[in-house]
C-alpha distance (Angstrom), angle and dihedral (degrees) to the residues before:
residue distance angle dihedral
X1 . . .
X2 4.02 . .
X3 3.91 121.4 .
X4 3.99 80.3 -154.1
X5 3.80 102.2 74.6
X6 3.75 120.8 113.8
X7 3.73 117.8 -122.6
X8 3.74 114.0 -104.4
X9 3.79 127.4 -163.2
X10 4.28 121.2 -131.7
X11 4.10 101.3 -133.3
X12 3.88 111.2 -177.5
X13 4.06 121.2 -111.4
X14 3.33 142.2 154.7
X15 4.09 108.7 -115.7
X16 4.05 112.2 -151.5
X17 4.20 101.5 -174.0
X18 4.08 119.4 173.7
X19 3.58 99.9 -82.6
X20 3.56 85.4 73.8
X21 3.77 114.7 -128.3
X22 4.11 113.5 116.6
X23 4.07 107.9 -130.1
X24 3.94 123.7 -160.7
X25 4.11 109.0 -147.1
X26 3.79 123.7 108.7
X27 3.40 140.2 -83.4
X28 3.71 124.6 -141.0
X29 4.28 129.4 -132.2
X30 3.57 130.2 175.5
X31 3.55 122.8 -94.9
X32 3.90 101.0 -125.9
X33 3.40 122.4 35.7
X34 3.55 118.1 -147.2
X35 3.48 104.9 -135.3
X36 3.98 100.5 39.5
X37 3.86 141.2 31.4
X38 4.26 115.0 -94.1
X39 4.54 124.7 32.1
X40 3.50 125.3 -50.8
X41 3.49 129.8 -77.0
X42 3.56 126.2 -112.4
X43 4.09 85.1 -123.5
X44 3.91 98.7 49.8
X45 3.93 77.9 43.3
X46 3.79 93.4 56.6
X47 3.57 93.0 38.0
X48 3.97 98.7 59.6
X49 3.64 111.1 117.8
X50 3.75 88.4 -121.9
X51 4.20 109.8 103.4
X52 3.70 99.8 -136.1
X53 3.67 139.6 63.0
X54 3.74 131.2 -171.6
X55 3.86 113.7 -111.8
X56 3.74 123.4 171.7
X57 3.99 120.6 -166.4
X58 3.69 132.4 -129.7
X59 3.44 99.1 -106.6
X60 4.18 104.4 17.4
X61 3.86 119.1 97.0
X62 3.98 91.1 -154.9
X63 3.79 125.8 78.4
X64 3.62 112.6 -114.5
X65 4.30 112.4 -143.5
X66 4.15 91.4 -146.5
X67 3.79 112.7 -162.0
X68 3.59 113.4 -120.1
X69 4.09 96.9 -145.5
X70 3.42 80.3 56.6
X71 3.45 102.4 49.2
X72 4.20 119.2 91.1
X73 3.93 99.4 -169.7
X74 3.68 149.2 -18.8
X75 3.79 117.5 -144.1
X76 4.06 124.8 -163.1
X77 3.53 115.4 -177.0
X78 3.48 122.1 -122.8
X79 3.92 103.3 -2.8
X80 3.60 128.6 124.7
X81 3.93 126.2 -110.0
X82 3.75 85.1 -137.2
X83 3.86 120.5 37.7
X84 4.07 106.9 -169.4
X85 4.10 102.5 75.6
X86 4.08 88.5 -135.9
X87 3.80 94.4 65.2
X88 3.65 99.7 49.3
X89 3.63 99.3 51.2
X90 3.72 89.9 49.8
X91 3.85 89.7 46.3
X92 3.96 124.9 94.6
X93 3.62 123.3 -116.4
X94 3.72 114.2 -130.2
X95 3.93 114.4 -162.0
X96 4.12 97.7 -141.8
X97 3.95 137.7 -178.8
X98 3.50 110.8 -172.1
X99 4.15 124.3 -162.6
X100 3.66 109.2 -147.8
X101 3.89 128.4 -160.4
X102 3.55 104.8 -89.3
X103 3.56 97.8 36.9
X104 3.85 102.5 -73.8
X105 3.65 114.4 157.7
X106 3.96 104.5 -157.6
X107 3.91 118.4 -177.9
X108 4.20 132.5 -169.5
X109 3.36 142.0 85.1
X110 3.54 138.9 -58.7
X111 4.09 112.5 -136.5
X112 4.39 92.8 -141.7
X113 4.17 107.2 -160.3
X114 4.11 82.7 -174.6
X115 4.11 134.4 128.8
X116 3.55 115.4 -82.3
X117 3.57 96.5 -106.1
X118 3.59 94.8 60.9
X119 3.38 106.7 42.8
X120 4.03 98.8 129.9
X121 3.77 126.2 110.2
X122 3.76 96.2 -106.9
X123 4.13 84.9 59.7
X124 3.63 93.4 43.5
X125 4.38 85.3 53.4
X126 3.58 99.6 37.7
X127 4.33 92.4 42.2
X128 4.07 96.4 92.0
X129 3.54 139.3 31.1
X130 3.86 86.5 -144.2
X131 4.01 108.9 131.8
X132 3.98 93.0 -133.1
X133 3.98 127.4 44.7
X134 3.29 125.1 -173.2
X135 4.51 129.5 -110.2
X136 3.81 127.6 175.3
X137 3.57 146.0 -156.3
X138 4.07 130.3 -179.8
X139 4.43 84.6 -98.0
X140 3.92 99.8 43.7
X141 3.88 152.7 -11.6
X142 3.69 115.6 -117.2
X143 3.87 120.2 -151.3
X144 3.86 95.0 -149.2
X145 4.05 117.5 -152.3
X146 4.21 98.6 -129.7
X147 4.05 82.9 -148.8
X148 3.78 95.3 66.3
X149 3.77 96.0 42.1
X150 4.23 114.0 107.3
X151 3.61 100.8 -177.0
X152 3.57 137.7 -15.2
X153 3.72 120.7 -150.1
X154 3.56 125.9 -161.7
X155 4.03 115.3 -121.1
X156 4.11 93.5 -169.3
């Protein structure tokens, strides 16, 4: 085992992937970020370029490496979209319901840091080429996987 690995944190979440059953374990983010102060999000987690993450279940001893193509969202109760208190007030809510493959139905809002002249839902979707975006409700956030999303239609 390397000395050289950077410490990572477990943060609990509820992992939906394609075969359609939603599992409660945790999921596991670095503790420094490189491009902020504090840990890693889940989303910047998600959103590495690497095609695995480490997910452990409730009840399993062993860690699970879950594909991320074939992975349709990870939920985390009760954290905002947008940590620093400044951005989120100045970001737009979007009102959301999102069709998933399988027949998921997945409603919330969208938290849109975008210009004022595109401040719709289709702007907020189409703004990154990140895998995973970001939609909340009052219980969780949900780090949706763009690839398994039909149709989005705006609740606003």
């Amino acid at each position: 085992m390397s000395d050289f690995s950077l410490p990572r944190s477990p943060i609990p979440a509820h992992v939906l992937l394609t075969e359609g059953v939603s599992r409660p374990g945790v999921v596991y983010v670095m503790e420094r970020a490189g491009h902020h102060d504090g840990p890693e999000t889940v989303l910047e987690m998600l959103n590495r370029p690497e095609g695995f993450f480490a997910f452990r279940g409730a009840e399993q001893d062993d860690i699970l490496l879950a594909s991320k193509a074939h992975t349709i969202w990870v939920a985390v109760d009760r954290q905002a979209p947008i940590a620093d208190p400044a951005r989120l007030s100045a970001a737009r809510l979007l009102g959301t319901e999102l069709v998933l493959a399988g027949g998921t139905t997945l409603g919330g809002w969208a938290s849109a840091e975008l210009p004022t002249h595109q401040e719709r839902l289709l702007d907020y979707l189409n703004a990154s080429h990140d895998f995973f975006f970001a939609v909340w409700t009052h219980a969780a956030t949900h780090y949706v996987n763009r690839a398994h999303v039909l149709y989005a239609r705006p609740l606003d």
